[in-house]
C-alpha positions as CSV (number, residue, x, y, z in Angstrom):
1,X,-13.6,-0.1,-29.2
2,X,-13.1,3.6,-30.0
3,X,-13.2,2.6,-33.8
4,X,-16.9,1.4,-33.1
5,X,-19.2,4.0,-35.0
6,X,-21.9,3.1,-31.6
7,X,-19.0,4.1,-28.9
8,X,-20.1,7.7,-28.5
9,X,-23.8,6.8,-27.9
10,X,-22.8,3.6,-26.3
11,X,-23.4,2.5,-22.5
12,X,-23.0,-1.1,-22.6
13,X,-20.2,-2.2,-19.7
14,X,-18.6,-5.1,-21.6
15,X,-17.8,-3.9,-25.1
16,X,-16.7,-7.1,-27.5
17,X,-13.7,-4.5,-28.8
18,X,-12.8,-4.1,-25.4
19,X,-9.1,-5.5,-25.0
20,X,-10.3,-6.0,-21.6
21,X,-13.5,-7.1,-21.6
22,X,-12.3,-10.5,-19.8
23,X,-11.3,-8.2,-16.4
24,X,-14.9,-6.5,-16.8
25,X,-18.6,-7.5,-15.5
26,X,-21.4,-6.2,-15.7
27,X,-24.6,-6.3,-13.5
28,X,-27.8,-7.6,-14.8
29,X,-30.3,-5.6,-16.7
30,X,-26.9,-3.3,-17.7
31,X,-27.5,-2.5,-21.8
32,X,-26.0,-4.7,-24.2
33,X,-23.8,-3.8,-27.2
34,X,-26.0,-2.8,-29.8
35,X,-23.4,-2.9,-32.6
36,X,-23.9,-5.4,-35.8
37,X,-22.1,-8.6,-35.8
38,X,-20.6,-7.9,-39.1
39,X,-19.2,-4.3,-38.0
40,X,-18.2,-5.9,-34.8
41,X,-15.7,-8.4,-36.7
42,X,-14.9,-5.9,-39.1
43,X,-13.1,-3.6,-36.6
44,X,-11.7,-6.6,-34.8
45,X,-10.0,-8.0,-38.1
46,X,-7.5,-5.2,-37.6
47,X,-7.0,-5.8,-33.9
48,X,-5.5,-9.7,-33.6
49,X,-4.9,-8.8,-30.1
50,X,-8.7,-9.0,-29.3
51,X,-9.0,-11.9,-28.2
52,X,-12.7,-12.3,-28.7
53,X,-12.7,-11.7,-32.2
54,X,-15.2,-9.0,-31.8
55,X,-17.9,-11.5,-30.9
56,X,-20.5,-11.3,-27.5
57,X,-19.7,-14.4,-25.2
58,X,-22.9,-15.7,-26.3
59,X,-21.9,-15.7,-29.9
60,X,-18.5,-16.9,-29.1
61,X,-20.5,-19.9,-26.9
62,X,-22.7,-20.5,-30.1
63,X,-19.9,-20.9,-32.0
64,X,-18.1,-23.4,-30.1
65,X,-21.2,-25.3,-30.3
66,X,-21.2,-25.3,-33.9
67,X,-18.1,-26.2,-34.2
68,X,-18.3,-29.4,-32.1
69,X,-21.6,-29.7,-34.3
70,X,-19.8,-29.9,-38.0
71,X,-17.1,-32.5,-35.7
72,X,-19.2,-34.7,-35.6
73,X,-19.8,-38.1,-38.1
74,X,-22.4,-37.2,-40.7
75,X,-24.7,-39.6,-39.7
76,X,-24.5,-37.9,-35.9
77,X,-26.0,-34.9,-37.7
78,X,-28.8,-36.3,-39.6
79,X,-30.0,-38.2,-36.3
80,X,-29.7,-34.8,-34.0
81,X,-31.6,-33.1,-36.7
82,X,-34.1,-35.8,-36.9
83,X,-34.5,-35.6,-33.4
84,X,-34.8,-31.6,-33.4
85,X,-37.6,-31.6,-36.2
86,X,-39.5,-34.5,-34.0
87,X,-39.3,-32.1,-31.4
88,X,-40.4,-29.2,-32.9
89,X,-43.1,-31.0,-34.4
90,X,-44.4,-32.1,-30.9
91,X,-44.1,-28.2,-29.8
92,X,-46.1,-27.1,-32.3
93,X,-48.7,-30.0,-31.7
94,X,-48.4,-28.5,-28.1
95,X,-47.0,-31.7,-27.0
96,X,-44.4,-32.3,-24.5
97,X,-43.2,-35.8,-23.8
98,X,-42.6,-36.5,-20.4
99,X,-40.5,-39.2,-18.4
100,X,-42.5,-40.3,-15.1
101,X,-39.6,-38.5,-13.0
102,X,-40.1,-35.1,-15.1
103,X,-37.4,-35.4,-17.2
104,X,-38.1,-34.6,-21.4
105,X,-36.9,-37.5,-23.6
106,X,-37.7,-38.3,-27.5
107,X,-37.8,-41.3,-29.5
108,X,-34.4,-42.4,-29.5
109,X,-32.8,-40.5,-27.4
110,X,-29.0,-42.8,-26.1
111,X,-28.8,-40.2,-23.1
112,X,-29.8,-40.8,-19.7
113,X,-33.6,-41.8,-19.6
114,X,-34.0,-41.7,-23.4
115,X,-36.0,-44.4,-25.0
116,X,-36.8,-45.3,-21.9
117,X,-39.9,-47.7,-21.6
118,X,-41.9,-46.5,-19.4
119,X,-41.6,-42.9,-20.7
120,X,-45.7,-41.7,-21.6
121,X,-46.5,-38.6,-23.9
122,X,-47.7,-35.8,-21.5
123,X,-50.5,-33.4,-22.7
């Protein structure tokens, strides 16, 4: 974390560079580190021992869900993105669809309550 060109100016509690950072918390509202991804991963390339790679745990999360993203069957992603673009489509429309029990579903959907018939488009 020293090798960070932010540390002198930093006063974030939970530094990604931090060898430590898993035995740390911080309290809410507490700063952020400010430091670029890129320089982040850059310093950590020459520390294996960090074990987060240089990356904030909501990069590290977003990562994870990537991954299990690009696992899945081709056809998987082509339906979730179908689904994504319906939905974004709707939000711009300022619609929300609506199950009767308050619950959002779209066309389609295999979870719980999806394409479920009695499900109206709320406006």
């Amino acid at each position: 974390m020293y090798q960070c060109p932010s540390f002198p100016r930093c006063s974030a509690p939970l530094c990604p560079l931090d060898i430590a950072v898993a035995t740390r918390w911080a309290v809410p509202g507490e700063a952020d580190c400010g430091a670029r991804r890129s320089t982040r991963e850059a310093i950590a390339s020459r520390f294996p021992e960090l074990i987060t790679g240089g990356l904030t745990p909501k990069e590290i999360s977003s990562e994870k869900r990537r991954a299990a993203f690009r696992a899945l069957p081709i056809e998987e992603q082509e339906r979730r993105r179908a689904r994504l673009a319906e939905a974004r489509a709707l939000k711009h429309a300022g619609i929300t669809p609506m199950l009767p029990s308050g619950h959002r579903a779209l066309a389609g959907d295999p979870s719980p309550g999806g394409d479920c018939p009695d499900a109206e488009v709320m406006q």
